[in-house]
N, C-alpha and C positions, 0 to 999 in steps of 0.2 A: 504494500500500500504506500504512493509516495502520496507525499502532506505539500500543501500550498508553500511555497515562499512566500515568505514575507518583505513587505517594499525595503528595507532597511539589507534583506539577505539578498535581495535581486541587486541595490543598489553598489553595493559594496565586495560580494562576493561571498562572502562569510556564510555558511553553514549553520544554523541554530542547533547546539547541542539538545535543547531541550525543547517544547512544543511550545511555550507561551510565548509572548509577545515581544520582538527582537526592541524594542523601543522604551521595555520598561526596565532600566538600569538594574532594579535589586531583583529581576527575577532570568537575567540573561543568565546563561553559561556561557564559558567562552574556554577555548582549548588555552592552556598558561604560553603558547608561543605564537598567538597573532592576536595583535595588539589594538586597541580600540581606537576606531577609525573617528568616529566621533569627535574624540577629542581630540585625535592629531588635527582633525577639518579643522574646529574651533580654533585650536592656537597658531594655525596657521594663520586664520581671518582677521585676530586681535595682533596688533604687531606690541612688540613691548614698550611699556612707555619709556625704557631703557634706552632705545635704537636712538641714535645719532644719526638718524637718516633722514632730518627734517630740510634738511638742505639740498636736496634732490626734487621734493615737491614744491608747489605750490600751494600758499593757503589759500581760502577763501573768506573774504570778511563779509562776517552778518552782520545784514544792513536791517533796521525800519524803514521803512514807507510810508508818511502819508500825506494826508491832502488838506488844508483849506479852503475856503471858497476864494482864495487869489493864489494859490502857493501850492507847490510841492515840495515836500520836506521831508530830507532824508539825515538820518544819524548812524554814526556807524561808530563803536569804541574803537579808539585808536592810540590805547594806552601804549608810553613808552616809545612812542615813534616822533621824532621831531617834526616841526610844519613844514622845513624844506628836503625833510625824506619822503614827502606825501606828492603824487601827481596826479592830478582832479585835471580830467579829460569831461568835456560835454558837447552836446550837440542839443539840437533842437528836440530830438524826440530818445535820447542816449546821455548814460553816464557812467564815466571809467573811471573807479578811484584804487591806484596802484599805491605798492610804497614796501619798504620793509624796515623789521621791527630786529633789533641787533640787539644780541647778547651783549650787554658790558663787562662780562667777565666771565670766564671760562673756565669750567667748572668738569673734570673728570666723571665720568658715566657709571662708575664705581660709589663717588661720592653723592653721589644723589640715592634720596628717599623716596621721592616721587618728584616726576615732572610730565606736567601739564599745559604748560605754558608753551605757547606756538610760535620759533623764533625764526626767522626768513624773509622772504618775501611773499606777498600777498596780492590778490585782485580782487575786483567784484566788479561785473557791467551788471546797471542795472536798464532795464526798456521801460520807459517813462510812458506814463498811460495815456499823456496827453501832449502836446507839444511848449515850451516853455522860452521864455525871451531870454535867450544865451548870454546876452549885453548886461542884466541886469540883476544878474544870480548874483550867490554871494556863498560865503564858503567861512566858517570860525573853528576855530577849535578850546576849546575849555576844561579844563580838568579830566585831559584823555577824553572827551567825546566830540565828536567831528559834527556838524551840524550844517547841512547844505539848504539854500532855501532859493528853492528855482520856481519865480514869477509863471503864473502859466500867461501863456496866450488867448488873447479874448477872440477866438473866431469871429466873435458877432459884432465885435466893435467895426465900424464904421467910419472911413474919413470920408468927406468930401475935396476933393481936388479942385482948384480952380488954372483955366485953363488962361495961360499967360498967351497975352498975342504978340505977333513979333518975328 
């Protein structure tokens, strides 16, 4: 009589020694020389907070978004980065704020307890829901928080032109 695999024993290869359910930890067998797959997936997926390998990637910085009824205002924490490390790209309907955040001191991978802190360089484009007067934005920064405040455009506003003769 063969017994169904199970998605975990099809997935993986693994053989269930015993009939219950490959997925419930305290009731698997498993033979003592093939090793749980499971967890090698997992620690592969999590990288250590150990790795020095933050200089390879790119961050990305989390922005807010929102809107008044004349403005679009974006904030983004930008602790620890100076104002002329920042480069604030805009367009009428687009906004690129790059820049990177520098270790002041260098510190052995050993001697650390934990690190969480994101040291590199960084992006964000954000697509602006509406379109904004590029002339008239304006850009601060305050106690680490970055604070952009782009004027929208009034589609509906209206000039009249007068037509010069001559």
């Amino acid at each position: 009589m063969t017994t169904k695999r199970s998605f975990f024993e099809r997935l993986s290869g693994n053989a269930a020694v015993d009939d219950f359910d490959a997925f419930d930890d305290e009731l698997v067998s498993r033979a003592p020389s093939q090793p749980d797959v499971r967890r090698s997936i997992a620690s592969a997926a999590m990288p250590s907070p150990f790795d020095d390998d933050t200089s390879k990637s790119e961050g990305q910085l989390p922005v807010d978004v929102h809107q008044t009824s004349s403005d679009i205002i974006i904030r983004a924490f930008v602790a620890g980065v100076r104002p002329d490390e920042l480069n604030i790209s805009i367009s009428r309907d687009m906004v690129e704020i790059a820049g990177t955040r520098s270790e002041r001191e260098q510190v052995s991978g050993p001697d650390y307890f934990s690190r969480e802190l994101f040291w590199g360089s960084f992006s964000r484009t954000i697509m602006l829901p509406q379109e904004i007067d590029v002339d008239a934005s304006s850009a601060s920064a305050k106690d680490g928080l970055l604070t952009l405040i782009l004027p929208k455009l009034d589609k509906a506003k209206q000039t009249k032109l007068k037509v010069k003769a001559g």
